[in-house]
Structure formats: C-alpha cells, structure tokens
N, CA, C and O atoms as CSV, one atom per row, in Angstrom:
chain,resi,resn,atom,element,x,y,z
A,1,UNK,N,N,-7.961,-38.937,10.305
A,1,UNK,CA,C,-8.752,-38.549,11.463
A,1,UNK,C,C,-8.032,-38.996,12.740
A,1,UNK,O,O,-7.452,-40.081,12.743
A,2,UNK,N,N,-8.045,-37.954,14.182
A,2,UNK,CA,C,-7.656,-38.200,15.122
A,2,UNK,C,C,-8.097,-39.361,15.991
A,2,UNK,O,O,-9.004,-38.910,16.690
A,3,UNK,N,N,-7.878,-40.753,16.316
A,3,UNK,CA,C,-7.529,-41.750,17.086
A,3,UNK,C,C,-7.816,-41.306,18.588
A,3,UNK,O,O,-6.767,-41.645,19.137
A,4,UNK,N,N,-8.738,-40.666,19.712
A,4,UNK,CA,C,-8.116,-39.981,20.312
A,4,UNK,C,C,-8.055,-41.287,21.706
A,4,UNK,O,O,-7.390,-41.156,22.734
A,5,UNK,N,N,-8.963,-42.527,21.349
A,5,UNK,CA,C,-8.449,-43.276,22.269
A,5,UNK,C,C,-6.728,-43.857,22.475
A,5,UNK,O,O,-6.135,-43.889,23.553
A,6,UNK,N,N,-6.444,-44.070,21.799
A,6,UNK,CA,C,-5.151,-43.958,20.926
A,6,UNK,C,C,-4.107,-43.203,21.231
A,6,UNK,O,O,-2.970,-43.609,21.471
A,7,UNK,N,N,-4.721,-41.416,21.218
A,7,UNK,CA,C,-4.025,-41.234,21.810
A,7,UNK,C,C,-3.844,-40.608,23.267
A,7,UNK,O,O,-2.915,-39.959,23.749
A,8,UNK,N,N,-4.979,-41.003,23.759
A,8,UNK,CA,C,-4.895,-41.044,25.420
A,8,UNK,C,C,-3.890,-42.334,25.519
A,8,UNK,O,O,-2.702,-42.114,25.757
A,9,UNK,N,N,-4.266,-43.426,25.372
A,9,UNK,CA,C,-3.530,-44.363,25.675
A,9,UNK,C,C,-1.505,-44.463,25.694
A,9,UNK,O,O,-0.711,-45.134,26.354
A,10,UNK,N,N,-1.360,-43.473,24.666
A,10,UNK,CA,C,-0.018,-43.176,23.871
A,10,UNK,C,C,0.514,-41.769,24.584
A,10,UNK,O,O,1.399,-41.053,24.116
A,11,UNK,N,N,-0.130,-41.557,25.670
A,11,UNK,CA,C,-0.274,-39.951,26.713
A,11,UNK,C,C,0.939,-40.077,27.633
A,11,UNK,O,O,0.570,-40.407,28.760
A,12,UNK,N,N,1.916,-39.966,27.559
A,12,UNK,CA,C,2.856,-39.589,29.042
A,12,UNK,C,C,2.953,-38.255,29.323
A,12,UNK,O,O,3.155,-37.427,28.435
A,13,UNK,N,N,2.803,-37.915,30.703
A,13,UNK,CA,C,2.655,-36.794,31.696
A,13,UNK,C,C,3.834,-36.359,31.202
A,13,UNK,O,O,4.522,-37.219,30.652
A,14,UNK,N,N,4.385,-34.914,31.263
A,14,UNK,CA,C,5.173,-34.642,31.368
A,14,UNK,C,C,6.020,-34.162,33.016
A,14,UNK,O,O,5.221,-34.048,33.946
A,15,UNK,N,N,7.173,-33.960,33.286
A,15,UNK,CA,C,7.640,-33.980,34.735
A,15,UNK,C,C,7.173,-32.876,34.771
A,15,UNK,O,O,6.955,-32.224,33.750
A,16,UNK,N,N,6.792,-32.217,36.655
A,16,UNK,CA,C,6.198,-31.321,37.270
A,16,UNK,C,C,7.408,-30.364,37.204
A,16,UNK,O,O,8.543,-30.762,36.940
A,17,UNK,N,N,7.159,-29.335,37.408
A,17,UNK,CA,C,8.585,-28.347,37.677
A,17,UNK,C,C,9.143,-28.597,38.798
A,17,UNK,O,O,10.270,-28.122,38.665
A,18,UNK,N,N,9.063,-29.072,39.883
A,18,UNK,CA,C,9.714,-29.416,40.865
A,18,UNK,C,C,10.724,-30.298,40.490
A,18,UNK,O,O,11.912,-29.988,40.571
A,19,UNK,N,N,10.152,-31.869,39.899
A,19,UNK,CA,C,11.076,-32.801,39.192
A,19,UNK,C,C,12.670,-31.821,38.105
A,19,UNK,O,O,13.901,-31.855,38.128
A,20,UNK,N,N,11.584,-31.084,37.312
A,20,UNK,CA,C,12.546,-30.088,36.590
A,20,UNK,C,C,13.374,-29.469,37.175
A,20,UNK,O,O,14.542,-29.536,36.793
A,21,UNK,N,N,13.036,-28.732,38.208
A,21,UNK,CA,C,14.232,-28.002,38.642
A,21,UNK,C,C,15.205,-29.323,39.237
A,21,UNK,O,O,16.375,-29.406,38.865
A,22,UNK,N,N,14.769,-30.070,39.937
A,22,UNK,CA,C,15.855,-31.090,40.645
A,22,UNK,C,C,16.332,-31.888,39.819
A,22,UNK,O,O,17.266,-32.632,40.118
A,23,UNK,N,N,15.779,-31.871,38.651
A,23,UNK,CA,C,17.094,-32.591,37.339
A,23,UNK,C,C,18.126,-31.793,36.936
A,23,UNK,O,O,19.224,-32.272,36.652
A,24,UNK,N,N,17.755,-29.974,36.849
A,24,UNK,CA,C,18.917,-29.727,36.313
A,24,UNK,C,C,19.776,-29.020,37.150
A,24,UNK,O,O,20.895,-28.628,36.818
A,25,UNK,N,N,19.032,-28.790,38.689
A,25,UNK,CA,C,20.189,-28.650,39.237
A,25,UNK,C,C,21.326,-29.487,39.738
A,25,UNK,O,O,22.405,-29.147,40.224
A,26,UNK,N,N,20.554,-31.256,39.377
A,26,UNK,CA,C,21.726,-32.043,39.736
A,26,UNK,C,C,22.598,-31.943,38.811
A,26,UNK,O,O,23.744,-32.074,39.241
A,27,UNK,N,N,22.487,-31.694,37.286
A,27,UNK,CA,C,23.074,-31.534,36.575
A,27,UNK,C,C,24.622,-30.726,36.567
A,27,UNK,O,O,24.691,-29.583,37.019
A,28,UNK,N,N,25.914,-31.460,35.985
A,28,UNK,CA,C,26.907,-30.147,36.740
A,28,UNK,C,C,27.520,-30.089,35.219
A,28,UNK,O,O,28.288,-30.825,34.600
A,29,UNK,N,N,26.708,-28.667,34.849
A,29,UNK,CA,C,27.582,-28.381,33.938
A,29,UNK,C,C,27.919,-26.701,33.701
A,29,UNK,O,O,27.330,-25.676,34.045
A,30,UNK,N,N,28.921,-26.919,33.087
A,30,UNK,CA,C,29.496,-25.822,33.359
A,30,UNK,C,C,29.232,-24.603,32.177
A,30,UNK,O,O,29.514,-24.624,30.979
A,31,UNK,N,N,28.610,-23.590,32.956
A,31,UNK,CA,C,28.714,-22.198,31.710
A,31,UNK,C,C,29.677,-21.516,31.461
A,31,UNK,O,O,30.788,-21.718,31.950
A,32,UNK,N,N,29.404,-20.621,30.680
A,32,UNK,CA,C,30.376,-19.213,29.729
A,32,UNK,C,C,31.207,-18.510,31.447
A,32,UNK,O,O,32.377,-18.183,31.646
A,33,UNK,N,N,30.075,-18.501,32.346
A,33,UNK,CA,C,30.579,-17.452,33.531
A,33,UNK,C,C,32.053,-18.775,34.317
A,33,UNK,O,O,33.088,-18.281,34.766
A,34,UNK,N,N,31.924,-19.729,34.325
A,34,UNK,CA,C,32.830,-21.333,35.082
A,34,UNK,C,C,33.913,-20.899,33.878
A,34,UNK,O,O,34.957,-20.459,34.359
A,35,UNK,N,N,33.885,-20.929,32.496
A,35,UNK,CA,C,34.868,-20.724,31.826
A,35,UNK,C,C,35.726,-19.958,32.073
A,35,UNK,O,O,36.901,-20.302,32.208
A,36,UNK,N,N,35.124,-18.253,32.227
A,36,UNK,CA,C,35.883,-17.432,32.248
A,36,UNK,C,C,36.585,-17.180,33.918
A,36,UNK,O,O,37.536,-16.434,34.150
A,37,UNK,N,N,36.096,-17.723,34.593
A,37,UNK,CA,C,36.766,-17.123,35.293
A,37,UNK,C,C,37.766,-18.230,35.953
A,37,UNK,O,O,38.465,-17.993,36.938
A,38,UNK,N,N,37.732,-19.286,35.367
A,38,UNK,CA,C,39.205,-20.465,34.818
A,38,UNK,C,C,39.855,-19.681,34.517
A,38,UNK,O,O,40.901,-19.403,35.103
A,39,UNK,N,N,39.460,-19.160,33.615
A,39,UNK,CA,C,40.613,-18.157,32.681
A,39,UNK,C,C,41.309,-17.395,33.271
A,39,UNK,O,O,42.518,-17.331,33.497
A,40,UNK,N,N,40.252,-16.666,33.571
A,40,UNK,CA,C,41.602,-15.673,34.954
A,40,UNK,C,C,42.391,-15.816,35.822
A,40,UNK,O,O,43.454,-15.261,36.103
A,41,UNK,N,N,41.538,-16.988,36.459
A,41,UNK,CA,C,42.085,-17.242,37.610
A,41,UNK,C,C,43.910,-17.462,36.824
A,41,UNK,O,O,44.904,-16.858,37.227
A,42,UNK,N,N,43.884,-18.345,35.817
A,42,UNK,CA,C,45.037,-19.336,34.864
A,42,UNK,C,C,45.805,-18.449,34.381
A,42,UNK,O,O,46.932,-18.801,34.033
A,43,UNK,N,N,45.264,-16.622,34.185
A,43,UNK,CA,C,46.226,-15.880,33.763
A,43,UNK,C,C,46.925,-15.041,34.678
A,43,UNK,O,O,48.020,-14.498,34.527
A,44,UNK,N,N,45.846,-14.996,36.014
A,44,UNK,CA,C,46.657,-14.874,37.340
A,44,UNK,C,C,47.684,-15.616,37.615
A,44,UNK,O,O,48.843,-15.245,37.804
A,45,UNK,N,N,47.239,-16.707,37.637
A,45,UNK,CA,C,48.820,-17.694,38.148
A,45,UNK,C,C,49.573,-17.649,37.167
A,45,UNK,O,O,50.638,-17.846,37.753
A,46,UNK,N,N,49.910,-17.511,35.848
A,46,UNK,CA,C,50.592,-17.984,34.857
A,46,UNK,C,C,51.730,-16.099,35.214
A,46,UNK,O,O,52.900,-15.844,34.932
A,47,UNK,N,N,50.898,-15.426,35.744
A,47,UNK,CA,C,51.497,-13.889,35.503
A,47,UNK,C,C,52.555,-13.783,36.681
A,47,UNK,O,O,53.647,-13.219,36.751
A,48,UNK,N,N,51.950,-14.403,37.420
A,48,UNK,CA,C,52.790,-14.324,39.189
A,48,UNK,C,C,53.732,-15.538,38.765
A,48,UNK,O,O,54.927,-15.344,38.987
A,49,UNK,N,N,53.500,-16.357,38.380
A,49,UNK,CA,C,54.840,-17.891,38.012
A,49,UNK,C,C,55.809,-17.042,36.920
A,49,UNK,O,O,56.923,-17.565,36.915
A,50,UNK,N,N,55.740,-15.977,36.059
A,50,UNK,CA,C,56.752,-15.037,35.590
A,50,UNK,C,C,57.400,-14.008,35.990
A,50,UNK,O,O,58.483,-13.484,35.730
A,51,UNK,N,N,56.438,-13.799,36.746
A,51,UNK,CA,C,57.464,-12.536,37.875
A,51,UNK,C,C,58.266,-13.326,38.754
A,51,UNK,O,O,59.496,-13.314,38.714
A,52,UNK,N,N,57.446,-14.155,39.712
A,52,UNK,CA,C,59.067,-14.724,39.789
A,52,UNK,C,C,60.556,-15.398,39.364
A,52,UNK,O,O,61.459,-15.476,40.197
C-alpha cells in the first residue's frame, strides 16, 4: 500500500522550463549539423593546400 505521507515528504519539484531551457542552452555541445560542416570546411582547406 501507498505511504503517501512518505511520499510527499520524498517529493522534489521538478525544474520549471525556464530553468530548462537555461541549462541546456548553457550547455555547449556539439551536433551532427557542428560536425559536418568541420568537415567541409577541412575538405575545403585540405583541397586549396593541394592545388597549391
């Protein structure tokens, strides 16, 4: 049987979306789109450092 003083007591809020968004936009990480266009940029330069 459910405890429920128990588990009010055992209750943490979860963060507001405001908090949420400002955690993960401090967050710096990098996606699929930051990868690729490393990439290019790296096969740009690597293409022009052979032509000359």
């Amino acid at each position: 049987m459910i405890n429920y003083e128990e588990e009010i007591n055992r209750f943490k809020p979860s963060l507001d979306v405001e908090q949420i968004e400002d955690a993960i936009v401090k967050m710096d990480l990098t996606d699929m789109n930051d990868i690729m266009t490393k990439l290019i940029e790296d096969a740009i330069e690597l293409k022009k450092d052979k032509t000359k």
